[in-house]
N, CA, C and O atoms as a MOPAC input file, in Angstrom:
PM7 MOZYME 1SCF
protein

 N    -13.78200 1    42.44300 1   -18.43300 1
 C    -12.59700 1    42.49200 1   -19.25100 1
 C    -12.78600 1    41.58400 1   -20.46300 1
 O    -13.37900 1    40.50500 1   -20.45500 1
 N    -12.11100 1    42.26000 1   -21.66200 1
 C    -12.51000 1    41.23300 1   -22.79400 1
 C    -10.55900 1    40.83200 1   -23.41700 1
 O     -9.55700 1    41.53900 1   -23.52600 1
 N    -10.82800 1    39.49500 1   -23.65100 1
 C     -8.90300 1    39.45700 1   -24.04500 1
 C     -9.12100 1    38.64200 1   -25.41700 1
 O     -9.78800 1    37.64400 1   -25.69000 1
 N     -8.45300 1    39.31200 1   -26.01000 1
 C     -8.13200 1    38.48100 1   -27.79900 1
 C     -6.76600 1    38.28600 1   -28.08400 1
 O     -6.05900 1    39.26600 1   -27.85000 1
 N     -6.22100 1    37.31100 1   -28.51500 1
 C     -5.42100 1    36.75800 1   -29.13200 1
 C     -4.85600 1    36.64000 1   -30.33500 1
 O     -5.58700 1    36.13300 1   -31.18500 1
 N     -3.65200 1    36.98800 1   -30.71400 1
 C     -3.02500 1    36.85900 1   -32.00000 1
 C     -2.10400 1    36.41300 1   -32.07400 1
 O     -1.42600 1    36.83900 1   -31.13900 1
 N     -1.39300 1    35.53500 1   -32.83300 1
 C     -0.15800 1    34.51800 1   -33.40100 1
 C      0.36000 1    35.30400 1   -34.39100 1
 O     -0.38300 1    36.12700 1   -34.92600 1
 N      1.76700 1    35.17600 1   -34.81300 1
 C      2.42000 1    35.66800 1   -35.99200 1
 C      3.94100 1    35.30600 1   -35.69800 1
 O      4.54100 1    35.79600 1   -34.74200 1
 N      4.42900 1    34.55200 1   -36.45000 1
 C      5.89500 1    34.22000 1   -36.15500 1
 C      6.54900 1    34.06000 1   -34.87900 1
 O      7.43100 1    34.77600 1   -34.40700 1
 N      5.86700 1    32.75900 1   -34.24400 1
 C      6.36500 1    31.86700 1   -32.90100 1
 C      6.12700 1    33.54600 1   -31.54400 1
 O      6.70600 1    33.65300 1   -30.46300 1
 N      5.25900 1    34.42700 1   -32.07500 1
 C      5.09600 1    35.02900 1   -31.38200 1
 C      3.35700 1    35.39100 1   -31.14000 1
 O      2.53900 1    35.53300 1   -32.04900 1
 N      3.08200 1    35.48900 1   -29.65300 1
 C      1.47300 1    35.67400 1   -29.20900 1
 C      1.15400 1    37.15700 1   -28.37500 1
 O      1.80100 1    37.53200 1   -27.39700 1
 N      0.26800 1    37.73500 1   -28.85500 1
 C      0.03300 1    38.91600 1   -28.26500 1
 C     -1.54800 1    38.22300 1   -28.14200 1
 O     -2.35200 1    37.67200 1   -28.89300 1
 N     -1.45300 1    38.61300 1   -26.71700 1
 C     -3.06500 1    38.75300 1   -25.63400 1
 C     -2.99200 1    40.12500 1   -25.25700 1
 O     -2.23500 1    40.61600 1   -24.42000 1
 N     -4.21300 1    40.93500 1   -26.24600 1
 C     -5.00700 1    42.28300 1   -26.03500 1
 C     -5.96400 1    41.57800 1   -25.14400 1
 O     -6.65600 1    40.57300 1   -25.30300 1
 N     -5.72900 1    42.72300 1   -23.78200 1
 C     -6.81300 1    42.87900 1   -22.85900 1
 C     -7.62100 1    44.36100 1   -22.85900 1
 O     -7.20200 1    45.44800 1   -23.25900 1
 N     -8.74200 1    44.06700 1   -22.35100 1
 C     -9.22000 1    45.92000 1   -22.57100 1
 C    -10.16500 1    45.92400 1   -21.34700 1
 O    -10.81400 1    44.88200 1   -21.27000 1
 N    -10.41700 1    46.85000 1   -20.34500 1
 C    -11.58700 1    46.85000 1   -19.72100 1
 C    -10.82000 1    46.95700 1   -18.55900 1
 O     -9.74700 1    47.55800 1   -18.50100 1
 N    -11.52900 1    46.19900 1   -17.35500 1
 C    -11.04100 1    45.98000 1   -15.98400 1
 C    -10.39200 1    45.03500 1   -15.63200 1
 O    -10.99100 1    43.99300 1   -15.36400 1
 N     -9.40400 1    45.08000 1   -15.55500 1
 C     -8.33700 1    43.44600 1   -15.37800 1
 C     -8.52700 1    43.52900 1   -13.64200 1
 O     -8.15700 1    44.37100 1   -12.82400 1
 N     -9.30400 1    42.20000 1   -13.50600 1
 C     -9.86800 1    42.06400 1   -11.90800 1
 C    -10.28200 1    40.58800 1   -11.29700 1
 O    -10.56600 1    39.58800 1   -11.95700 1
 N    -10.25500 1    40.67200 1   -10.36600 1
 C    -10.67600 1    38.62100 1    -9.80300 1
 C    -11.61500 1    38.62100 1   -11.00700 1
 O    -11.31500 1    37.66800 1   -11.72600 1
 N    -12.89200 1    39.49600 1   -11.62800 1
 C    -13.96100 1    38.82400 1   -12.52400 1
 C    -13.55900 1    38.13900 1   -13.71800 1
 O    -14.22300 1    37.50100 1   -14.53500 1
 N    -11.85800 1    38.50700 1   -13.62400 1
 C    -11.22500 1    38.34700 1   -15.08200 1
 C    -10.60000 1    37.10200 1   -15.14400 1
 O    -10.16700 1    36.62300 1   -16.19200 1
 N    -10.54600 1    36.62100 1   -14.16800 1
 C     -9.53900 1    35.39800 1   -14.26100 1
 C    -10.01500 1    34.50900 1   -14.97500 1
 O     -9.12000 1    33.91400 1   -15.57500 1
 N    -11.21500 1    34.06600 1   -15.23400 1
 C    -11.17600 1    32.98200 1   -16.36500 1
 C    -11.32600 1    33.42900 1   -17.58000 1
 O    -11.41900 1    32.58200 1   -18.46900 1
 N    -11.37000 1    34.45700 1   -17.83700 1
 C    -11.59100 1    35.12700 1   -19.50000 1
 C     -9.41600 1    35.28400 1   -20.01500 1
 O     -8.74100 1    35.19200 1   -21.04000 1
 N     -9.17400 1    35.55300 1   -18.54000 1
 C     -7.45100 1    35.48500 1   -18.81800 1
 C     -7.03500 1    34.06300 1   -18.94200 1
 O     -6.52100 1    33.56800 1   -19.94500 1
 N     -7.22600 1    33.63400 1   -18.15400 1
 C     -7.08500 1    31.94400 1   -18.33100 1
 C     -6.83400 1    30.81800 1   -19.58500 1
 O     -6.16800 1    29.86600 1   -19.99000 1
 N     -8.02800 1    31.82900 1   -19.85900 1
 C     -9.01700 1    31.09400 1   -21.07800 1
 C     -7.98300 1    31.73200 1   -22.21300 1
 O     -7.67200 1    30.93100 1   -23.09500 1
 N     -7.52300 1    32.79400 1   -22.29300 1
 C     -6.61500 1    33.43900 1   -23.35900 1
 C     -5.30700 1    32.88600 1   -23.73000 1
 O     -4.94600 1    32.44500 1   -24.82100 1
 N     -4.32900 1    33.04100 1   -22.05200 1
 C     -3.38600 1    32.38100 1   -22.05500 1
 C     -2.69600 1    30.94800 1   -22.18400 1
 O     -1.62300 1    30.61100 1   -22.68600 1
 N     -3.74100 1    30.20500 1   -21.52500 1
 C     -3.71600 1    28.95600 1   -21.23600 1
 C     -2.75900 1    28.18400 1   -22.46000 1
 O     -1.57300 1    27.85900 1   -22.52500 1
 N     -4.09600 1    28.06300 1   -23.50800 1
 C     -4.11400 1    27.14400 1   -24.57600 1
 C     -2.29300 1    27.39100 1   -25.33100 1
 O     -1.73600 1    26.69600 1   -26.18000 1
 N     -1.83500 1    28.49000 1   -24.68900 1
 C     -0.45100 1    29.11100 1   -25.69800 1
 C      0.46700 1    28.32300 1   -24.77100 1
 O      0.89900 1    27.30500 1   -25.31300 1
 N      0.78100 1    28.47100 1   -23.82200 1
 C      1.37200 1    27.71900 1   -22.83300 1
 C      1.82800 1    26.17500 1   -23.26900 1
 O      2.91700 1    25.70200 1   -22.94400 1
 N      0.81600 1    25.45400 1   -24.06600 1
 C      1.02900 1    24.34400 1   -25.09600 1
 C      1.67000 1    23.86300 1   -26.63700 1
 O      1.77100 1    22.78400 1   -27.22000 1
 N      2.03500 1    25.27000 1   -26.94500 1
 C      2.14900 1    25.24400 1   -28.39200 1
 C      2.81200 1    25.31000 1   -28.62000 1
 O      3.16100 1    26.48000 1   -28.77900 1
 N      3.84900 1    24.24400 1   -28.93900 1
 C      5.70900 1    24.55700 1   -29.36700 1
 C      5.73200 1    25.63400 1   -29.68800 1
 O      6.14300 1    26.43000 1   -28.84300 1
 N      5.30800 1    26.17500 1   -31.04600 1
 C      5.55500 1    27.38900 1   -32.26400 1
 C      5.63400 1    28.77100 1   -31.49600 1
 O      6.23600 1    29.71500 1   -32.00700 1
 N      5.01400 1    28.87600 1   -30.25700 1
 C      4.46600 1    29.98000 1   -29.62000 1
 C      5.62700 1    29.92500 1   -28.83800 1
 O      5.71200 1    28.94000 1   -28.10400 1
 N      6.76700 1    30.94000 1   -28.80500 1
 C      8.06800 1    30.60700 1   -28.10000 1
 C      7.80100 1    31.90600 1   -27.20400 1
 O      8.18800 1    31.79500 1   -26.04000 1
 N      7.04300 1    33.44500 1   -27.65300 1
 C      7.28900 1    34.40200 1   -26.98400 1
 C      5.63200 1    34.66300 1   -27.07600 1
 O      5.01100 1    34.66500 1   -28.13800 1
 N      4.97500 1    34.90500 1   -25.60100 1
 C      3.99900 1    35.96200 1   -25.21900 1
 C      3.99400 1    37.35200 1   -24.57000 1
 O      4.65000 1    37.73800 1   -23.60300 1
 N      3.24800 1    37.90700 1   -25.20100 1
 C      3.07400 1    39.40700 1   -24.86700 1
 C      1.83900 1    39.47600 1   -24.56700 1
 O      0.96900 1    39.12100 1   -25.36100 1
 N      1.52100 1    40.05000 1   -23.10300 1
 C     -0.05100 1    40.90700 1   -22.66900 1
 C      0.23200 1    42.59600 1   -22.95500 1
 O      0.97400 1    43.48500 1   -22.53800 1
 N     -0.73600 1    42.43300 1   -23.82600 1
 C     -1.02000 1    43.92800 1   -24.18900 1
 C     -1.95500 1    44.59000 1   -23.41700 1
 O     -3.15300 1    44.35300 1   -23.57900 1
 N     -1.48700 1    45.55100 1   -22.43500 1
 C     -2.59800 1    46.18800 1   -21.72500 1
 C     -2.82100 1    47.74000 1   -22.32100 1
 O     -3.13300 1    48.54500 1   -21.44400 1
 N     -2.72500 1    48.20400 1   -23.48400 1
 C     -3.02100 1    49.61300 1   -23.50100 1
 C     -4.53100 1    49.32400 1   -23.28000 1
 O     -4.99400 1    50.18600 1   -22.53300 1
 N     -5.45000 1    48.42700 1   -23.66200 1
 C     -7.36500 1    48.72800 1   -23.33900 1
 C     -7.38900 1    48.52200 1   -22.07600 1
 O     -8.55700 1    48.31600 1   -21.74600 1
 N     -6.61900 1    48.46700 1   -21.11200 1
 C     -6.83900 1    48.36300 1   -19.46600 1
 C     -7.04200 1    49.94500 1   -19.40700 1
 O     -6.46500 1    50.81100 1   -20.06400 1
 N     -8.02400 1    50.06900 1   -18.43600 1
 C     -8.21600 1    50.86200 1   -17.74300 1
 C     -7.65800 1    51.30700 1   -16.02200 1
 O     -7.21600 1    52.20300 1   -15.30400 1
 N     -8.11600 1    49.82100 1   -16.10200 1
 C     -8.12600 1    49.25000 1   -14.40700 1
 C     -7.42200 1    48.02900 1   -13.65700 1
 O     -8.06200 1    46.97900 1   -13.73000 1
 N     -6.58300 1    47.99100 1   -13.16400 1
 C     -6.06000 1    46.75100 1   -12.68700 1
 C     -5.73700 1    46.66900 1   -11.16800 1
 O     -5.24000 1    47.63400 1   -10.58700 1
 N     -6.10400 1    45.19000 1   -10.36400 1
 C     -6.11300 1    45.52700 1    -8.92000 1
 C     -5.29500 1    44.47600 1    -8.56900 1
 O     -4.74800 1    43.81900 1    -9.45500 1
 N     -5.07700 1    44.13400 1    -6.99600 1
 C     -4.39200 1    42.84500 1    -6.70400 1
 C     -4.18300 1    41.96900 1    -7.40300 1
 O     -3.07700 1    41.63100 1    -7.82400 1
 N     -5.49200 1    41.34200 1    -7.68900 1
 C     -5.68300 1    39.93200 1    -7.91500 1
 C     -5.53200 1    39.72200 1    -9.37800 1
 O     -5.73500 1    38.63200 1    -9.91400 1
 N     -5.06500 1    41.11200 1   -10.19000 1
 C     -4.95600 1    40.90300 1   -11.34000 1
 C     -2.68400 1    40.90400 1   -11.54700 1
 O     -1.94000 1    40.86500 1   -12.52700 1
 N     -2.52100 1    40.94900 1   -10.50300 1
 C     -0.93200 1    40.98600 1   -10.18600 1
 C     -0.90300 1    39.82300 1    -9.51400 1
 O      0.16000 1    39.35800 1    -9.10400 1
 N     -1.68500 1    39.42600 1    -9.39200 1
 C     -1.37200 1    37.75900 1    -9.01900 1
 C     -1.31400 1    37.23800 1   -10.11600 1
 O     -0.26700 1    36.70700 1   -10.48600 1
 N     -2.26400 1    37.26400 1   -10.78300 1
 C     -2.72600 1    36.80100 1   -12.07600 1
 C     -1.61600 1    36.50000 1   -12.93700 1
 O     -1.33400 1    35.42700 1   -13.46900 1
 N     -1.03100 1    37.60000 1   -12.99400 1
 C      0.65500 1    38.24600 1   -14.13700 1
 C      1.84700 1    37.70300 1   -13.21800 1
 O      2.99600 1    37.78500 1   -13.65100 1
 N      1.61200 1    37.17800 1   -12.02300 1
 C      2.48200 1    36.12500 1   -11.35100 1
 C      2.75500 1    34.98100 1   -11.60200 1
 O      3.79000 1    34.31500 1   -11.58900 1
 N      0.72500 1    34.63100 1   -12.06500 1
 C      0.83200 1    33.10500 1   -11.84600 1
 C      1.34600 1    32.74900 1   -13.82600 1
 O      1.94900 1    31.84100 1   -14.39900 1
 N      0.72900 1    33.95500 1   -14.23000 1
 C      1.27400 1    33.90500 1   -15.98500 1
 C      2.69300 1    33.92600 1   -16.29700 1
 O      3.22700 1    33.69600 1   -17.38200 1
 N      3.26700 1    34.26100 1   -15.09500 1
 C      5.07100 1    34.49700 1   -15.50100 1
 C      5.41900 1    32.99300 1   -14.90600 1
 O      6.03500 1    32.45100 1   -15.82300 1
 N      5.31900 1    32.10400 1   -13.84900 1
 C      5.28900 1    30.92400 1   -13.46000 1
 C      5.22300 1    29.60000 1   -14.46600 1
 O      5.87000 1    28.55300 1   -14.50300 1
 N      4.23500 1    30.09300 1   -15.19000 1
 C      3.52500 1    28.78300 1   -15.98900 1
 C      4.03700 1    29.31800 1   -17.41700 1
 O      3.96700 1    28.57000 1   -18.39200 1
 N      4.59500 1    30.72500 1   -17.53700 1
 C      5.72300 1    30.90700 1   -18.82400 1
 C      6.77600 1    30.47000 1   -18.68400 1
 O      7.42900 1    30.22400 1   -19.69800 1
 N      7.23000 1    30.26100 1   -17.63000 1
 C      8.87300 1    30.04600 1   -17.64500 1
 C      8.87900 1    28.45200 1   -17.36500 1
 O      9.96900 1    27.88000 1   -17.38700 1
 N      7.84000 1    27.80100 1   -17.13200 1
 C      7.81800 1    26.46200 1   -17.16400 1
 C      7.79600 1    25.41000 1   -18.13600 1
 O      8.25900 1    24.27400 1   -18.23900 1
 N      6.74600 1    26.57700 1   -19.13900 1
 C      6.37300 1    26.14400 1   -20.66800 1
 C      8.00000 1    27.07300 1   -21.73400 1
 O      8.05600 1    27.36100 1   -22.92900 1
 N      9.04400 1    27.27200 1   -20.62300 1
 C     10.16100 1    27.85400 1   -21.58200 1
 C      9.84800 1    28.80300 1   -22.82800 1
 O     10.26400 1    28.66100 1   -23.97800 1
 N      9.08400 1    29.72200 1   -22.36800 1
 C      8.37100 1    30.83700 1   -23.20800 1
 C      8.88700 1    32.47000 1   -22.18500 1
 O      9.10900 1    32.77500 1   -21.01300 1
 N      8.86900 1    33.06500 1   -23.41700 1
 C      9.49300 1    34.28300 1   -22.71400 1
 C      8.37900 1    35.05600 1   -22.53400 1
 O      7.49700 1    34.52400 1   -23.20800 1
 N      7.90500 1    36.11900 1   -21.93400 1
 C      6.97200 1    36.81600 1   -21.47400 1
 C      7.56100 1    38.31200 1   -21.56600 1
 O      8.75200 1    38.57800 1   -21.72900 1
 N      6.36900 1    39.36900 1   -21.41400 1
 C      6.56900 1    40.55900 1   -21.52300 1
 C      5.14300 1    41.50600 1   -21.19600 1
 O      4.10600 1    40.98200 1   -21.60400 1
 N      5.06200 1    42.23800 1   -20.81600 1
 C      3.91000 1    43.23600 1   -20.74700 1
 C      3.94400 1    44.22900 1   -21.83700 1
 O      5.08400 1    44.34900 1   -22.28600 1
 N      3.34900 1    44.73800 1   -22.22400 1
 C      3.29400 1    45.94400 1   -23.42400 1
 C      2.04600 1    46.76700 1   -22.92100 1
 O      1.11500 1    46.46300 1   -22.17400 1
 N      2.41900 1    48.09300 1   -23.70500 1
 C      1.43000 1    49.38400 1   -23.70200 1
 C      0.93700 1    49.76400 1   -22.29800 1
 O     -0.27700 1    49.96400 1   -22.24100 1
 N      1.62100 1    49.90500 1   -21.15900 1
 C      1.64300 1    50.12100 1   -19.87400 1
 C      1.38400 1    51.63100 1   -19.47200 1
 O      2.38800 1    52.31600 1   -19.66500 1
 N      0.90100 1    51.94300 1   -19.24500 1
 C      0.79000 1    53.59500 1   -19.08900 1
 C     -0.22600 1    54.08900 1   -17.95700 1
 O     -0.91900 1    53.23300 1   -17.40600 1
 N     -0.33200 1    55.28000 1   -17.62800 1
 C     -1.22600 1    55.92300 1   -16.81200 1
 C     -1.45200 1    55.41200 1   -15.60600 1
 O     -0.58400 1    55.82300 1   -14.83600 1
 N     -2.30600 1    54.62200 1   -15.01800 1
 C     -3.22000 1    54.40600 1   -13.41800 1
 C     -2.36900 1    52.99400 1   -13.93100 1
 O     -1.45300 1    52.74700 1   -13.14700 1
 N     -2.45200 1    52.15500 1   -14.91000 1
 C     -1.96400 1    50.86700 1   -14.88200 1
 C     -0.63900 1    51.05900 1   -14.76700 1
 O     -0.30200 1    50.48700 1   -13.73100 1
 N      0.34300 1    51.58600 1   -15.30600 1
 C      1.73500 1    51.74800 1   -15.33100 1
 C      2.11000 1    52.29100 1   -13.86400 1
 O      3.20100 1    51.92000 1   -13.43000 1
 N      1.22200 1    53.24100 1   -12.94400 1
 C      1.59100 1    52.88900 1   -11.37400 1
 C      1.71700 1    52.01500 1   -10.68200 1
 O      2.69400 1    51.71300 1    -9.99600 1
 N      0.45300 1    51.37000 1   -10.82200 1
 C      0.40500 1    50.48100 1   -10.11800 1
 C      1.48200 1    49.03900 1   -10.26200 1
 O      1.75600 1    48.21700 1    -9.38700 1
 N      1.79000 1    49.08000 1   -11.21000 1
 C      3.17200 1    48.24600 1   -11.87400 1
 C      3.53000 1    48.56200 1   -11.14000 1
 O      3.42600 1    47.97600 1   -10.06300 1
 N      4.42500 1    50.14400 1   -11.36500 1
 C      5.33100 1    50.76200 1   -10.89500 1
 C      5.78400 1    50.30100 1    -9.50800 1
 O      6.91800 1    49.88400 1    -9.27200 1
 N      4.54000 1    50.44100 1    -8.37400 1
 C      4.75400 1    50.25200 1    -7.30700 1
 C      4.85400 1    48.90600 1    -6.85200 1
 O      5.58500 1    48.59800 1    -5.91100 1
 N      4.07300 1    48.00000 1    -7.54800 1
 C      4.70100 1    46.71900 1    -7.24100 1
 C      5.82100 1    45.95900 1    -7.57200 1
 O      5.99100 1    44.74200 1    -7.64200 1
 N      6.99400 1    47.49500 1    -7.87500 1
 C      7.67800 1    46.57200 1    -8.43500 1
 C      8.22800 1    45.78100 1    -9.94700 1
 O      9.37500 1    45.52000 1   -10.31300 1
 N      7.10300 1    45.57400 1   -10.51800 1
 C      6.66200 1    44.65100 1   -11.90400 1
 C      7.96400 1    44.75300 1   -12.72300 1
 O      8.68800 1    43.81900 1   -13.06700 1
 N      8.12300 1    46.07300 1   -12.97000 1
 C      9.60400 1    45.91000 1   -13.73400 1
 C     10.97900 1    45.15100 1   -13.33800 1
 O     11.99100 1    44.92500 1   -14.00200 1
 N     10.72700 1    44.93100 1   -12.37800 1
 C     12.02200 1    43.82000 1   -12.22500 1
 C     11.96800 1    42.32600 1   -12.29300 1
 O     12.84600 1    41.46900 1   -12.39300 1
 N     10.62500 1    42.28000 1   -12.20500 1
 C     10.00400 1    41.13500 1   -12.77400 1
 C      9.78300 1    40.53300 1   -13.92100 1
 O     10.13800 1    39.43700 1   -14.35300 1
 N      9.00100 1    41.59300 1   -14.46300 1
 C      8.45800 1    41.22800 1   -16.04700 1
 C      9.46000 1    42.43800 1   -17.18000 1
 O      9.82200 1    43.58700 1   -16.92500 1
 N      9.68900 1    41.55500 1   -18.52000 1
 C     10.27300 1    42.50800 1   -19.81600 1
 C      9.12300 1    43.26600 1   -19.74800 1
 O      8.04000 1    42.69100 1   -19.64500 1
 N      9.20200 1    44.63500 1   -19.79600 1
 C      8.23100 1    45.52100 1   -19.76600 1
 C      8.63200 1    46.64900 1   -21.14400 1
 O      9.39400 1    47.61400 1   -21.07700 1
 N      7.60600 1    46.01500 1   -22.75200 1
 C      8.28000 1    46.61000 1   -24.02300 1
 C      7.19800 1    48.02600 1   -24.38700 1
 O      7.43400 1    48.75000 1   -25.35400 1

């Protein structure tokens, strides 16, 4: 999985693309983390339309990212959800969890 980052008016979008999977957790980590710190950064968004693939441990992942958002008083959201990824949401649930734009 590859994840890039963009800022623009107290707002952060993390594009992920590939296989969102346990191999991913420190490349996600590594994305989110540093925003979690940044006054200016009031709202994050994970953009998954480049997911292909997403499994358990990547819904842990978007657990432990909604945890450590609402701690750092940052609002969260998922974007571009669709196909095999937007089931698997689906079934876990996710929408009652996460703003899903």
């Amino acid at each position: 999985m590859q994840a890039s980052v963009t800022k623009d008016a107290g707002a952060a979008v993390v594009r992920l693309s590939g296989r969102f999977d346990f191999n991913a957790h420190r490349d996600f980590r590594s994305a989110y983390e540093p925003l979690m710190g940044e006054a200016e950064v009031r709202e994050v968004t994970i953009d998954l339309a480049g997911v292909e693939y997403l499994d358990s441990s990547a819904l842990g992942m978007l657990l432990m990212l909604r945890d450590k958002a609402g701690a750092a008083n940052k609002a969260l959201a998922l974007s571009n959800v669709r196909g095999a990824v937007k089931q698997v949401l689906d079934i876990a649930n996710f929408g009652k969890l996460f703003r899903i734009v």
